[in-house]
C-alpha positions as CSV (number, residue, x, y, z in Angstrom):
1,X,77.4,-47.6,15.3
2,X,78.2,-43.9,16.4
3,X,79.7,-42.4,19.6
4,X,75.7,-42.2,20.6
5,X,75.4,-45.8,20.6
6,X,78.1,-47.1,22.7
7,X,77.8,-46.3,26.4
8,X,79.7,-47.6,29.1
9,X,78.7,-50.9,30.0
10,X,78.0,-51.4,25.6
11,X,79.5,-55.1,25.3
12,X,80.5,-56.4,22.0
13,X,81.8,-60.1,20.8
14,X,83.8,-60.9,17.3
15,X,83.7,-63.4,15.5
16,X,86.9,-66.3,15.4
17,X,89.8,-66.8,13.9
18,X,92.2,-70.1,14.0
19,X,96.4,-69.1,13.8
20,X,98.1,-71.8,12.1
21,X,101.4,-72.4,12.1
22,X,102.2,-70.6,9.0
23,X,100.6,-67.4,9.9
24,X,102.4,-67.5,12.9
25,X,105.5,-67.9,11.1
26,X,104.7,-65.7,8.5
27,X,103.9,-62.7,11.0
28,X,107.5,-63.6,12.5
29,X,109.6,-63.6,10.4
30,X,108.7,-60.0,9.7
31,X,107.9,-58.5,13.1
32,X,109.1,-60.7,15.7
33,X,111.5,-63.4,14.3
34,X,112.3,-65.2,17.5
35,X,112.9,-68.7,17.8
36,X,109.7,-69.9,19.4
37,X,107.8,-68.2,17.3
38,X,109.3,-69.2,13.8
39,X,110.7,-73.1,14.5
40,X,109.0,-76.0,15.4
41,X,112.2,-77.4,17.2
42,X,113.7,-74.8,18.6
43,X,109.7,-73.9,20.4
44,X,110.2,-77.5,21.4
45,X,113.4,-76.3,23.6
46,X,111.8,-72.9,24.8
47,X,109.9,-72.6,28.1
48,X,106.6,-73.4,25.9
49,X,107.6,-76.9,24.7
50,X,105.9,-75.7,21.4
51,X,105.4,-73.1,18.7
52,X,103.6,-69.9,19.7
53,X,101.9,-66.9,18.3
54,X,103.6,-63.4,18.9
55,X,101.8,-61.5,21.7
56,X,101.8,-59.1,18.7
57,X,100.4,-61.0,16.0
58,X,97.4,-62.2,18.8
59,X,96.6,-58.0,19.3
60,X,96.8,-57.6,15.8
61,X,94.3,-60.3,15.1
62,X,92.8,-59.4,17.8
63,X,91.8,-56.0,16.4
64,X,91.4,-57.5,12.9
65,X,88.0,-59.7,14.5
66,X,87.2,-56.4,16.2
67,X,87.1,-54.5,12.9
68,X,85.4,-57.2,11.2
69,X,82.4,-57.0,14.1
70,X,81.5,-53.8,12.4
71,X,80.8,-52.4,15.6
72,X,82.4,-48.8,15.2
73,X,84.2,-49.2,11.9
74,X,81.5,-46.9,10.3
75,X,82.2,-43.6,12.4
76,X,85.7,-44.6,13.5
77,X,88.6,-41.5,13.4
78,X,91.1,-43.4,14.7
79,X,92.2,-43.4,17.9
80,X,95.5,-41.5,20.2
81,X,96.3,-45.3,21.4
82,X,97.0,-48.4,23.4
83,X,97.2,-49.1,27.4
84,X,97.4,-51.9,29.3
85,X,98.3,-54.4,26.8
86,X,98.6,-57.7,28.7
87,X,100.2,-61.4,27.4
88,X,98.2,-63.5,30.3
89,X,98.3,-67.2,28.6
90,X,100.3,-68.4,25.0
91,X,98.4,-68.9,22.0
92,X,99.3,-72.0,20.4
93,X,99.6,-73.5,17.1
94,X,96.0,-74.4,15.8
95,X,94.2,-72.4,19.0
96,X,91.7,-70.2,17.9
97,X,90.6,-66.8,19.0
98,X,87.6,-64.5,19.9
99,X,87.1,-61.0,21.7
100,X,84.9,-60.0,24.3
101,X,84.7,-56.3,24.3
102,X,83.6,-53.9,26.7
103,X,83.3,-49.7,26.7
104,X,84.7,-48.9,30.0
105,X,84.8,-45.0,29.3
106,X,82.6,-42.5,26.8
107,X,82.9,-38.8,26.7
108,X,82.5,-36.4,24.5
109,X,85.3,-34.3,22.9
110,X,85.5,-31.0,24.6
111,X,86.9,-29.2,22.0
112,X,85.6,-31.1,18.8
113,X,81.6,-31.9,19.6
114,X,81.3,-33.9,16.8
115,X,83.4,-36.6,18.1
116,X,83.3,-38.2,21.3
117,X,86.5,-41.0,22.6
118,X,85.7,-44.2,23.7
119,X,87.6,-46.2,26.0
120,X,87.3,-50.3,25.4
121,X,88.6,-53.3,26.8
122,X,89.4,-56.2,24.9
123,X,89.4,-59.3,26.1
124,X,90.8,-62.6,23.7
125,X,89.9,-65.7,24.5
126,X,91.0,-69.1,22.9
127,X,89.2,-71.9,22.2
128,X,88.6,-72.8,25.6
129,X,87.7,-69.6,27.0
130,X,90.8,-69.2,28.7
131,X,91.8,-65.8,28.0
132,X,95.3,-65.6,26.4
133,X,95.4,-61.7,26.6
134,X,94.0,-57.9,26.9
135,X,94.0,-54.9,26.0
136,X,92.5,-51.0,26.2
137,X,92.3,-48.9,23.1
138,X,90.7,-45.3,22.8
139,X,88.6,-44.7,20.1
140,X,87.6,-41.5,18.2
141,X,84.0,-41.7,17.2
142,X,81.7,-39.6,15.4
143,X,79.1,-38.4,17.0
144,X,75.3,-39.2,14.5
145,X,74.7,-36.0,15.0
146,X,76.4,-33.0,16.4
147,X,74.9,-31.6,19.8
């Protein structure tokens, strides 16, 4: 999909994805090696009484499920960033993920009409549709044709 195709309002949902305990470890060790997130027993004696998932590594996946939706991969520039990235509930060893995604913003670049920016919210949800966190990202779109 292009610019043109996602309006405001345009809703999107990802496919799933499960984080066991050695991805969680894994992503840790190298980006955010704190205890809870990297030892079973040491979790056990941390506010979560268990091993967790960075807030990190649950964006990053996150974004992974969004890419994999295809929605906007095929006319995506990038984008200038993040905003409002929210932790709201731990993701657990074993939990698995989804995103609900919604374009809350659409306009066309003044200065490069080829491209317009699009402004989506991400909601991630767990297993039980509790959602375990959110976040905004602008993207850079191509425009299917230029106007």
């Amino acid at each position: 999909m292009y610019f043109d195709d996602m309006p405001v309002g345009f809703r999107f949902k990802t496919g799933s994805r499960t984080l066991t305990a050695e991805a969680i470890k894994r992503f840790a060790q190298e980006w955010d090696p704190q205890p809870f997130h990297l030892d079973e027993e040491a979790a056990k004696a941390s506010p979560y009484g268990e091993l967790i998932a960075s807030g990190f590594h649950t964006i990053l996946a996150a974004f992974k499920l969004a890419v994999e939706a295809n929605v906007w991969t095929e006319s995506s520039m990038g984008g200038p960033g993040l905003k409002e990235v929210r932790w709201i509930k731990p993701v657990f060893t074993g939990d698995t993920i989804r995103v609900e995604a919604e374009v809350l913003e659409a306009r066309v670049s003044r200065s490069k009409p080829d491209r317009g920016f699009v402004e989506v919210r991400y909601d991630i949800l767990n297993q039980s549709d509790e959602m375990v966190a959110q976040y905004q990202a602008t993207h850079i779109l191509r425009r299917r044709q230029t106007h």
